[in-house]
N, C-alpha and C positions, 0 to 999 in steps of 0.2 A: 784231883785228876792227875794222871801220873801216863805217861807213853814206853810201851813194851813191845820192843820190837817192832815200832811204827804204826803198833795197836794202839789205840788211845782207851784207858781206861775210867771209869769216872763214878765216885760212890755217890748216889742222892737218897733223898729221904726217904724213897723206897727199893733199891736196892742199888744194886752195880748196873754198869752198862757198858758194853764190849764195843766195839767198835771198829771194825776192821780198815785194814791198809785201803786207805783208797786209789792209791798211786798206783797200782798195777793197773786195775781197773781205766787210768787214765791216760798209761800208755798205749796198751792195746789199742782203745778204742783211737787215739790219735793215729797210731802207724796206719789204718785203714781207712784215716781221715773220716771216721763218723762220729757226725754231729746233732744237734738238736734235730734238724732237719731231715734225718737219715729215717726210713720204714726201719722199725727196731724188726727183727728177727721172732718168729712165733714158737719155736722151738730153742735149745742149747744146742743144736749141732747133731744129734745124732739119730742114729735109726734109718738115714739112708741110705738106698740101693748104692752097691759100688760100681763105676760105670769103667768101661775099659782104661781108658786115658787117666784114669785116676791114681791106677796103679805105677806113671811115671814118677821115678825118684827126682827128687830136687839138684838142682848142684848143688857145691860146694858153698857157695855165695847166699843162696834161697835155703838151702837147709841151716846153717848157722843163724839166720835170721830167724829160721824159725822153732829152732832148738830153746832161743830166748824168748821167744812168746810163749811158746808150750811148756817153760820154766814158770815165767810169772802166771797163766795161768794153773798151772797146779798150786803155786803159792798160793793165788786166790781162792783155788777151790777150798784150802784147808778152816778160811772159816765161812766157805758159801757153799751148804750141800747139793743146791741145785748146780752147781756146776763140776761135782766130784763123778758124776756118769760121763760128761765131755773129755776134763781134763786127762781119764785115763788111758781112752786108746790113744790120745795126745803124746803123753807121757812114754807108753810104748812103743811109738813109732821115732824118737827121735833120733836110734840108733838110722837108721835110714826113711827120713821120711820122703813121701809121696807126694804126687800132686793133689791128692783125696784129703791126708793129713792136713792138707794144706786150705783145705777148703772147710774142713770139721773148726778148724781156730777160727776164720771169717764169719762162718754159721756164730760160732760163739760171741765174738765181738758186737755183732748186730742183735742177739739176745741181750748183752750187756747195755748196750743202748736204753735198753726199756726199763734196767732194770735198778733199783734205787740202792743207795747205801746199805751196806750190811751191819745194821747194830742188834746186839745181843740184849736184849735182857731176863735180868737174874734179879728176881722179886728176894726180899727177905724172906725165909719160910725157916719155919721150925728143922732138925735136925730130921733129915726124913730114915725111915729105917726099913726100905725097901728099895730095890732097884726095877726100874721098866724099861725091856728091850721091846723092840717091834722091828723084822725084817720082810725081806719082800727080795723077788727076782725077778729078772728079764729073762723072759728063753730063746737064745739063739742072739740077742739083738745086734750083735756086730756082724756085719756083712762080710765083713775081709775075713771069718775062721769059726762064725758060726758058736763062738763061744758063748754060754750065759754070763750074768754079773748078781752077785749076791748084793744089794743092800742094806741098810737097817740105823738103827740108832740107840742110844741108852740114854733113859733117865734117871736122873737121882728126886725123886718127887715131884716136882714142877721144872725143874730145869734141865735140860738138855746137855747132856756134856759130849758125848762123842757120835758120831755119825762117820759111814763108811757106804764105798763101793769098790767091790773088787771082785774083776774076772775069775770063775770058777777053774780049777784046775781041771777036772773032768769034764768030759762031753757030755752034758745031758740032754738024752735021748727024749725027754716028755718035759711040759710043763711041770706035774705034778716032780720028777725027781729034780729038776732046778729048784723047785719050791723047797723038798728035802733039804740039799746039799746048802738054800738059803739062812733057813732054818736052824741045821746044826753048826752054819757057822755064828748066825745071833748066839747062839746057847754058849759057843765055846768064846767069844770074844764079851761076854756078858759075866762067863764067870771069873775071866779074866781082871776085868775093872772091878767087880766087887771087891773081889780078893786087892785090890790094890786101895781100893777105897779103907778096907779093913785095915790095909798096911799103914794108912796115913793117919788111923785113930779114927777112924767111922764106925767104930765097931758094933754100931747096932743095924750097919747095913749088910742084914742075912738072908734075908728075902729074896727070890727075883718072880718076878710077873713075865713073861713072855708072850704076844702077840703076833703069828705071822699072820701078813694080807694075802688072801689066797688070788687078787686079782690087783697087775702093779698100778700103782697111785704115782700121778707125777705132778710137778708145780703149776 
């Protein structure tokens, strides 16, 4: 067992096991003072309506506070995918956040309540010689600009190595071309890792499988 970056990592007899930082996870949820006893949260924070008063900026005092939350949850997001759809418009607003911003991190911390340690695991498995992406979008789902969000993830045989969400540049006008623009970015950040798979001596990973969900799937 060996700790990387506050990761703890741990070889057994049937494979590796990941284990992510739990210390962010434990202050968030402290600064908001939820405990055992708190109604955990049914959602991550997002999808809703923005209401006028929302759009108040924080001070000076309330936004550096909350610049370090919307820090450590992005750290957390990196190895919790359920929480990589929250932590981004998070992460966007911190140049001036709001009092809406400010209530998407709350939303968050009370989902965190419910929700259990983050461990990985990475079974032993033969040398796989194909790669699996699967993506997916949201159309419209942010209130404040109406933008979609591409999702997706890749695997190398049985295990999962990268997972993403990230706001579309364009406006799309239909489901169907959010789903497009979801799509070609699976494809483009898929052949991206292969080829880097290749660079580290994978060399039998030439394949790719592609899967988009034409209808979005959440946790």
């Amino acid at each position: 067992e060996m700790c990387i970056r506050d990761r703890i990592v741990t070889w057994t007899s049937k494979g590796i096991e990941y284990q992510a930082d739990p210390r962010h996870r434990k202050v968030i949820l402290e600064y908001f003072g939820i405990g055992d006893d708190t109604k955990p949260g049914a959602n991550n924070g997002v999808k809703d309506k923005e209401e006028e008063w929302e759009s108040q900026e924080l001070n000076r005092e309330e936004a550096k506070e909350y610049r370090g939350l919307a820090a450590r949850l992005n750290f957390l997001s990196s190895d919790s995918p359920d929480l990589q759809f929250a932590s981004k418009p998070s992460s966007q607003q911190m140049a001036n956040p709001t009092r809406g911003a400010w209530m998407v991190i709350k939303k968050v911390a009370r989902y965190l309540a419910d929700a259990e340690k983050i461990v990985w695991n990475f079974e032993y498995q033969d040398e796989p010689n194909f790669a699996h992406t699967t993506s997916d979008s949201d159309w419209g789902g942010i209130s404040r600009d109406r933008k979609s969000t591409s999702g997706g993830l890749w695997m190398l045989g049985k295990h999962c190595i990268k997972t993403w969400s990230a706001s579309q540049g364009a406006y799309a006008l239909s489901s169907a071309e959010a789903e497009l623009h979801a799509l070609v970015e699976g494809v483009m950040r898929a052949k991206g890792l292969t080829l880097l798979a290749q660079e580290l001596g994978m060399g039998e990973v030439s394949d790719l499988s592609l899967i988009h969900i034409s209808e979005p799937t959440r946790p």
